[in-house]
N, C-alpha and C positions, 0 to 999 in steps of 0.2 A: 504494500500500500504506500507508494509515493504522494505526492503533492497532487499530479495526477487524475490518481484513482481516488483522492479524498474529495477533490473537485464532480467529479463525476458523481459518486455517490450521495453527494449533499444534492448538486441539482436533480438528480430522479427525484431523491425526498421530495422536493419543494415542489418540481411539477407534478409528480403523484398527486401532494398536498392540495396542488390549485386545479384538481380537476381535469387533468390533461389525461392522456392513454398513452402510456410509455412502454417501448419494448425495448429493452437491452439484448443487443447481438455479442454476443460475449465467447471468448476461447472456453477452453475446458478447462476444468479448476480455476474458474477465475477469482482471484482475491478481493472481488467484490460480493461475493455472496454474503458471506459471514453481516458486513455493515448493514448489508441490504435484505435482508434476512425478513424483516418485516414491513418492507415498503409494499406499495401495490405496482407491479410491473410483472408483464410476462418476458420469459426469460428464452433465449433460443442460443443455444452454443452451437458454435460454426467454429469451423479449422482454424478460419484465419491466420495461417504457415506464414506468410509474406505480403509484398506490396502487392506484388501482383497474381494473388491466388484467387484464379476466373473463379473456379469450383466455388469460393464461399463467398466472389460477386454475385454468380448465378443465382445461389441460394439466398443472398439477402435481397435480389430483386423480388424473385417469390415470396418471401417475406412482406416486402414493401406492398405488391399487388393486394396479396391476401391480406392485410390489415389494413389498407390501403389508408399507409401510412405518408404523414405529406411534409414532413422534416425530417430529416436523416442526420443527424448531428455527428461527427468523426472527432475525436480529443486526442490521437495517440497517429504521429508523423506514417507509421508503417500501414496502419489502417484507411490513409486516405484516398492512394487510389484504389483500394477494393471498394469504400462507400462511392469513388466517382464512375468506378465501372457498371455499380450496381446501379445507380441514377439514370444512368446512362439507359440502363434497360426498362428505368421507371421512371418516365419523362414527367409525370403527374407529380412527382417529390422534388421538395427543396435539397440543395446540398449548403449544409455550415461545417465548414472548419474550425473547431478551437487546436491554435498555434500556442501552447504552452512553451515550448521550448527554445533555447537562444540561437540556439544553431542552425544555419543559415537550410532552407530548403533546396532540394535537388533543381538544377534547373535547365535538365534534359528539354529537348523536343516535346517527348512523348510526353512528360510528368506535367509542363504547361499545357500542353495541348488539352490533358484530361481535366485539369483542375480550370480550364477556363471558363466551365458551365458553373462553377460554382457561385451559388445564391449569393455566400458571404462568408469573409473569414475572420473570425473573430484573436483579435491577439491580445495577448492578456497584457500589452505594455507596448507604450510608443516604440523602446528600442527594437519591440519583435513586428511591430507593423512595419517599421520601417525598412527591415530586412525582408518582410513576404512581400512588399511594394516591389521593393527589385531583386526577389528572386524569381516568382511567378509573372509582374507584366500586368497585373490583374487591375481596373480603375479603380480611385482614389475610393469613392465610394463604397466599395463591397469590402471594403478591408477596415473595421472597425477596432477600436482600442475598449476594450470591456473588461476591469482587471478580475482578479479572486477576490474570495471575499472573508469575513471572521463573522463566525456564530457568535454574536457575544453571550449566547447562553453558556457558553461550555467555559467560560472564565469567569466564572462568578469569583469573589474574592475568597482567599483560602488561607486560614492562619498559618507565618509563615515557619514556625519551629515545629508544626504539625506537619509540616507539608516538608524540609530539612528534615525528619524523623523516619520518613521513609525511604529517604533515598541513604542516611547515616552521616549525613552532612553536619559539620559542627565548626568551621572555620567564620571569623569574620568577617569574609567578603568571599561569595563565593561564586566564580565566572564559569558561564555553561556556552556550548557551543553544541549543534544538534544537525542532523542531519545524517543524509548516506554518507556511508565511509566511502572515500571517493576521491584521489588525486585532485580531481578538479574544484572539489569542497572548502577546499583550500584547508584541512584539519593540520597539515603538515605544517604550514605556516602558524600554526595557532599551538600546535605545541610549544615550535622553538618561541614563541613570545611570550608564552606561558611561562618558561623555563627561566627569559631574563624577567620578567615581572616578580617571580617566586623569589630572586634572588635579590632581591631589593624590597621585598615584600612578603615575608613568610606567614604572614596571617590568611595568603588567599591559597582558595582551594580552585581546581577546575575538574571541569566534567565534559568527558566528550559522551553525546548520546546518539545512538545510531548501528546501524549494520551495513554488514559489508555485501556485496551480490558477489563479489568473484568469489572461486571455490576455493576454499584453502586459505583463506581471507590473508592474501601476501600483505596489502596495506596495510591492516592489521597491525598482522606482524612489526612491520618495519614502523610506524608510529609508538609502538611499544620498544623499539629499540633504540628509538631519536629519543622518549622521553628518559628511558634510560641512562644513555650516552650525556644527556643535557643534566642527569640528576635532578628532573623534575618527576621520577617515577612517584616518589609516594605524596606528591602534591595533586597527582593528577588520575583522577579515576575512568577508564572507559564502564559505560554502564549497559554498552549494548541497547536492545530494542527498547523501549522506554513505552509501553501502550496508551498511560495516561498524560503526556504530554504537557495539559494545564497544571499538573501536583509538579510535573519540575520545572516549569517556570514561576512558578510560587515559591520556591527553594533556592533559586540564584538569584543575586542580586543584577547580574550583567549578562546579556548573551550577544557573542559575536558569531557574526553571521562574515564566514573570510570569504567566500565563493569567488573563484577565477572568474563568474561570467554567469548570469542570471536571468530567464525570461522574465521572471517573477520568482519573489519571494514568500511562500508561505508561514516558512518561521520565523520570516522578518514581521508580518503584520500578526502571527498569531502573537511573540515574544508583546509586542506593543500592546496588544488587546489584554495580554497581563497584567499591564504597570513595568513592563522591564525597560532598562535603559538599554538599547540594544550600540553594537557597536557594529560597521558593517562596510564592508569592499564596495568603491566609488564606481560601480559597473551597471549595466544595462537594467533590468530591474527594481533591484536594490536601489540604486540613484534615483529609482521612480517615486518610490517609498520615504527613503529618508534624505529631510533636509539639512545638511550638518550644520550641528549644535544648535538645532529648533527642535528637530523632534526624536533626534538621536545623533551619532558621531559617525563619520566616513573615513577612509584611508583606500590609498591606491591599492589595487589589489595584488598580491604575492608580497608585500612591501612589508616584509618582520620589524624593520624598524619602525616603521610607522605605526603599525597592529601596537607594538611594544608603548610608544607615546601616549597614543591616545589610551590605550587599556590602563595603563598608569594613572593618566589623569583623573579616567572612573571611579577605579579602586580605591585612588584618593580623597574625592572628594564626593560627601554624599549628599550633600543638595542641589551637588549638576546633576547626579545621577536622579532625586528627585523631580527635578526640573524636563528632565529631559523625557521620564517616563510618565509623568503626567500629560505634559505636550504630545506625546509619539502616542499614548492612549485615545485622547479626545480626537488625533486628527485621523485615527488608524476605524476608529469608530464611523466619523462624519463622511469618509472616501469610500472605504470597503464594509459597509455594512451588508450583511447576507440578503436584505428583502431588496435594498435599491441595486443592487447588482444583480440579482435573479430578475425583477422588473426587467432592467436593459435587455436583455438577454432574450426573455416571453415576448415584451415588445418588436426583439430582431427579428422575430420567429414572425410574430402576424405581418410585421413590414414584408418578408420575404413571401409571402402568402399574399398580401395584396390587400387585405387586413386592418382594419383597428380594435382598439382593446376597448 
């Protein structure tokens, strides 16, 4: 379940919720079952091997005919031209794109050619519309900016030595960093700045929370050998999968968010929907989210020295850190709230239909 699949999951909820007829075409064992478990949605597993597997285009046109369903929504880069093949065979459906991702789109012959019927592609941040603008060729209009969004029910406030008690946390400043273990995550940079913080600072603790997808988890490894090597081993806890998310951001006072490169950031706006003062890589996304030192702190991204500067200053000082996560709450509230971002989104939908609400 990445950023992703939590996105996806919330929105069935919400159109379940508003009355819509939602069918999820989903692989087999999909990790959305479990969250989705008691939503109302009919459920239909198809192969979907690759981009271009006909067999589970052909089958979601049948699909499409037989619930003669008239938005076809695609969230995941590998699944778009099979929803465009299937479209294709079921001219009566809209085709939407959500572009989560930073990384630039294919921009073969073939892959414009098929995404050019597309209704609209929704990007979840300027820096990623601006990259589907000229990778696909597609006019200015059908490519919208529609970010993620935060439940703020799921961050109700949470006593913070309750919430410290479960994780065994007891240090006076205690800095989290969360996500897939990932090269790209930038975790490796956030160790070695961990390592010069601790050493000017032995009152903080850190937390890296997250899992790794390669087998054998080598990153892992070698981050447990950088903290080692650096002597921040017993300052710095890996805590693996972490399921309730909101109890450890109730538990840190700081979360850095180091990412090489971001379409969007979810633990940057869930961290703010906290109260956390987040700290965070001046990069695509993330730079969409926070303003530095209005509603949290930025540094260039891979930049250990700078991670080092500014995470000092935090640790330091606890009414910027107040400051910053009151501000980064109310604005992370007023921008990505869960109903006025599902709005955009329903509204895209009747617009591409021909529609009002």
């Amino acid at each position: 379940m990445g950023g992703g699949e939590v996105h996806v999951a919330d929105l069935v909820r919400a159109l379940a919720s508003r009355g819509h007829t939602v069918h999820l075409a989903v692989r087999p064992e999909s990790p959305l079952r479990d969250p989705l478990s008691e939503a109302t949605a009919e459920w239909h597993e198809l192969p979907l091997r690759n981009s271009l597997d006909v067999q589970s285009a052909r089958a979601m046109a049948g699909l499409i005919k037989a619930h003669e369903i008239e938005i076809v929504h695609a969230h995941v880069g590998r699944d778009y031209l099979v929803a465009a093949l299937a479209c294709r065979q079921a001219p009566a459906s809209k085709l939407i794109l959500t572009r989560h991702h930073y990384l630039p789109l294919n921009r073969s012959a073939i892959y414009r050619w098929l995404l050019s019927d597309v209704a609209a592609v929704i990007a979840v941040s300027d820096s990623v519309r601006a990259s589907v603008l000229e990778r696909v060729g597609l006019p200015l209009g059908r490519v919208r900016t529609i970010p993620n969004w935060i439940d703020p029910a799921r961050f109700q406030p949470m006593e913070r030595d309750a919430a410290r008690a479960i994780f065994g946390l007891r240090a006076n400043v205690v800095v989290g960093c969360v996500g897939q273990l990932a090269a790209a995550k930038g975790q490796e940079e956030f160790v070695r700045a961990a390592a010069r913080v601790s050493q000017m600072r032995p009152d903080v603790e850190f937390v890296l929370a997250g899992e790794e997808k390669e087998q054998g988890r080598p990153f892992s490894a070698q981050l447990s050998e950088i903290a080692k090597s650096l002597g921040v081993a017993t300052k710095l806890r890996f805590l693996g999968y972490v399921p309730n998310i909101p109890e450890l951001f109730a538990a840190v006072d700081v979360v850095v968010v180091p990412s090489w490169d971001e379409g969007f950031s979810l633990v940057t706006i869930e961290a703010l929907a906290a109260r956390r003062a987040v700290l965070g890589s001046n990069v695509g996304g993330i730079a969409g989210i926070i303003r530095d030192n209005q509603n949290g702190l930025l540094f260039p991204p891979r930049d250990v020295h700078a991670m080092t500067d500014k995470l000092l200053w935090l640790v330091s000082d606890a009414p910027l850190r107040e400051r910053l996560a009151v501000q980064g709450q109310r604005d992370v509230y007023s921008r990505f709230g869960r109903e006025q971002v599902i709005d955009q989104i329903e509204a895209l939908y009747l617009e591409v239909l021909g529609r009002t609400a």
